[in-house]
N, C-alpha and C positions, 0 to 999 in steps of 0.2 A: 729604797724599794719597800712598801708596804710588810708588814707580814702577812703571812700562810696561815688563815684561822679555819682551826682543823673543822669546827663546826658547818663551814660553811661550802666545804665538800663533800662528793656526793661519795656515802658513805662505803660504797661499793669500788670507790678507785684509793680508799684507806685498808690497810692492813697494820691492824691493831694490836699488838702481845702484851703482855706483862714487862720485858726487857728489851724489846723492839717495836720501831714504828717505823713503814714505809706508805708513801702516797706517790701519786701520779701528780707529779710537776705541775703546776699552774700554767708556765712559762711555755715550758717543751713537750709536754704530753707522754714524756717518758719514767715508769717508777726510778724513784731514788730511795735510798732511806733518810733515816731522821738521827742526827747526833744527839747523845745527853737528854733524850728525853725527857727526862727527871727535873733537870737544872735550866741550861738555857738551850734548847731545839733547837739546831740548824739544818737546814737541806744540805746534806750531804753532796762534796763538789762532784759534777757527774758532766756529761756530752749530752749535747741537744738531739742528737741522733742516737740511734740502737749500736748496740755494740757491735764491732768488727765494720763499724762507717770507716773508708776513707779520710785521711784528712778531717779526726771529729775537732770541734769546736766545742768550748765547754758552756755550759747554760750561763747567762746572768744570773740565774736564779740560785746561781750556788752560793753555799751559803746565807741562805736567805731564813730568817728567822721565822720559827715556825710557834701559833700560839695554840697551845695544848689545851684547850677551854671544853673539854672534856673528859671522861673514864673511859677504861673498857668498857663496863656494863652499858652504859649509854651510845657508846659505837656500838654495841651488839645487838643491840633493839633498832637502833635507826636501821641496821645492815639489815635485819628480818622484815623490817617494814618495806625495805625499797624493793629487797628481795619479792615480798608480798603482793607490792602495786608492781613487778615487771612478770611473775607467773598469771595475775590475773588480766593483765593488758593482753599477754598472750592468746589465754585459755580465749578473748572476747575476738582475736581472728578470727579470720572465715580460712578455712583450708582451702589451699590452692587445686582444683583439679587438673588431676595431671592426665590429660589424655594420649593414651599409646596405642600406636598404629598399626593396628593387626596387619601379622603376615602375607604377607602376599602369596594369591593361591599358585603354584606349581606352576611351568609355563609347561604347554603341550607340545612335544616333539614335533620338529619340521614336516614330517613325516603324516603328522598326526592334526594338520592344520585342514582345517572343512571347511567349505563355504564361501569359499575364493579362491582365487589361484595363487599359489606360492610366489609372490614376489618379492622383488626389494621393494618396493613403497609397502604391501601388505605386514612383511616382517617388519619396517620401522613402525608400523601403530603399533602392533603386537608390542614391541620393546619400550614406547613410552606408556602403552596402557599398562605393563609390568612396574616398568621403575615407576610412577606414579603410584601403586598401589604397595610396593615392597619397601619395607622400611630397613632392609639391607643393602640397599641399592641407592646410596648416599653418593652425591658427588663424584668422583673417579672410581670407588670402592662399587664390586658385584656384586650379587649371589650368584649362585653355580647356575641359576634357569638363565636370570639376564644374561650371564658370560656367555651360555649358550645359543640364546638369540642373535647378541651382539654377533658373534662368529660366522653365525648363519646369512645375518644382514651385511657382513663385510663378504663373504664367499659369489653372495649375490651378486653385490657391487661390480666384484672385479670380473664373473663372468657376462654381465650386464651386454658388454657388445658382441659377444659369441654369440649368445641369445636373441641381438637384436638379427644378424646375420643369418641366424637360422630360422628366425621369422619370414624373411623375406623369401630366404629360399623356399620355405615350404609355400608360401603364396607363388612363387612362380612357379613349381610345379604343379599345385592345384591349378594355375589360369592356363598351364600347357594341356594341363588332362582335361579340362574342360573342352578346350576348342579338338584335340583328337578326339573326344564321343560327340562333339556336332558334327565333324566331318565325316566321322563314320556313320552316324545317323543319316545323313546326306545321300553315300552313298548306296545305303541299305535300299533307301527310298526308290532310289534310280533302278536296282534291282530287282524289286520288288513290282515295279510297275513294266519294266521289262517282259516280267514271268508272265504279266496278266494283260497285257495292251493286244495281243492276240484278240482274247477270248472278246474283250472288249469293243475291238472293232467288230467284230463277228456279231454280237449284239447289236450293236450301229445298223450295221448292213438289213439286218432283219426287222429290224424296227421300222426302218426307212421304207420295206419293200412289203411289211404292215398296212402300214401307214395310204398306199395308196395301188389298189388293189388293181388288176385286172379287166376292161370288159369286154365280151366277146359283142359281135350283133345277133340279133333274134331273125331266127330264120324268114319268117314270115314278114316280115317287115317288109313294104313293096319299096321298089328302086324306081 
């Protein structure tokens, strides 16, 4: 296996001392250190995996001869230079806008609901125009308005066929009251013409006897 020439890593996965040298493996992408720096470098023998792996396996690359073709001082300039090119690739991002979801306004008590009538279809818009707008109202998770929508639109629910039942009841009393004030209108009528069918006829009689008068003969008239 070739050697590990130290130059030719990037200077940022080398850690360089006076009496110590580690790099990040070629092989396994794991640090190891460096034997005898001084004399003849070897990768220190190490596991292809992170430490506390199940069952680790040790790298090929142990032992693997490493070429020292450089100083401190020259790792420590190369490190400030890459240093240098990854703060300015940085600084030339564009920052992520993070946009965050205003609160969602209050929801207004059942109580307090205008403009329609309380129902359950009405309370379910009510509660998806809330969780749409509420960024506390994530998935299974409420806020204290939703929860209390939510309550209100299950309460509905379950009274939903009492309410249809008293629907109907109240339309059949209204269509009973209706036909008892015809009837009594009916007979109001009858009474009413009762009081006055007298007076009525009585006009009749005199109109008629208006109508076609009297005539006596003229004395003088010859026979």
């Amino acid at each position: 296996m070739p050697p590990v020439v130290l130059s030719g890593l990037d200077p940022l996965r080398i850690e360089f001392q006076a009496n110590h040298l580690s790099l990040v493996c070629p092989d396994c992408q794991t640090w190891t250190g460096v034997n005898d720096p001084a004399g003849r470098p070897q990768l220190v023998p190490h596991h292809n995996k992170q430490a506390g792996t199940v069952n680790p396996r040790r790298c090929e690359s142990s032992w693997r001869t490493v070429n020292v073709d450089m100083a401190i001082g020259d790792w420590s300039r190369a490190q400030e230079e890459r240093r240098q090119e990854a703060v300015a690739t940085t600084a030339t991002r564009r920052p992520t806008k993070v946009t965050k979801r205003s609160p969602g306004a209050p929801a207004p008590a059942v109580t307090q609901m205008q403009g329609e009538p309380i129902t359950a279809e009405s309370l379910y818009r009510r509660l998806l125009a809330h969780r749409a707008g509420c960024r506390s109202c994530i998935a299974r998770n409420w806020c204290t308005d939703g929860l209390r929508l939510a309550g209100a639109y299950a309460r509905l629910q379950q009274l939903a066929p009492q309410h249809q039942r008293n629907r109907e009841l109240l339309r059949e009393v209204q269509r009973e009251e209706t036909a008892r004030t015809r009837r009594s209108a009916g007979r109001d009528r009858v009474r009413q013409w009762e009081r006055v069918s007298p007076a009525v006829a009585g006009a009749d009689a005199a109109r008629r006897h208006s109508d076609h008068p009297v005539v006596t003969p003229h004395a003088d008239i010859p026979t």
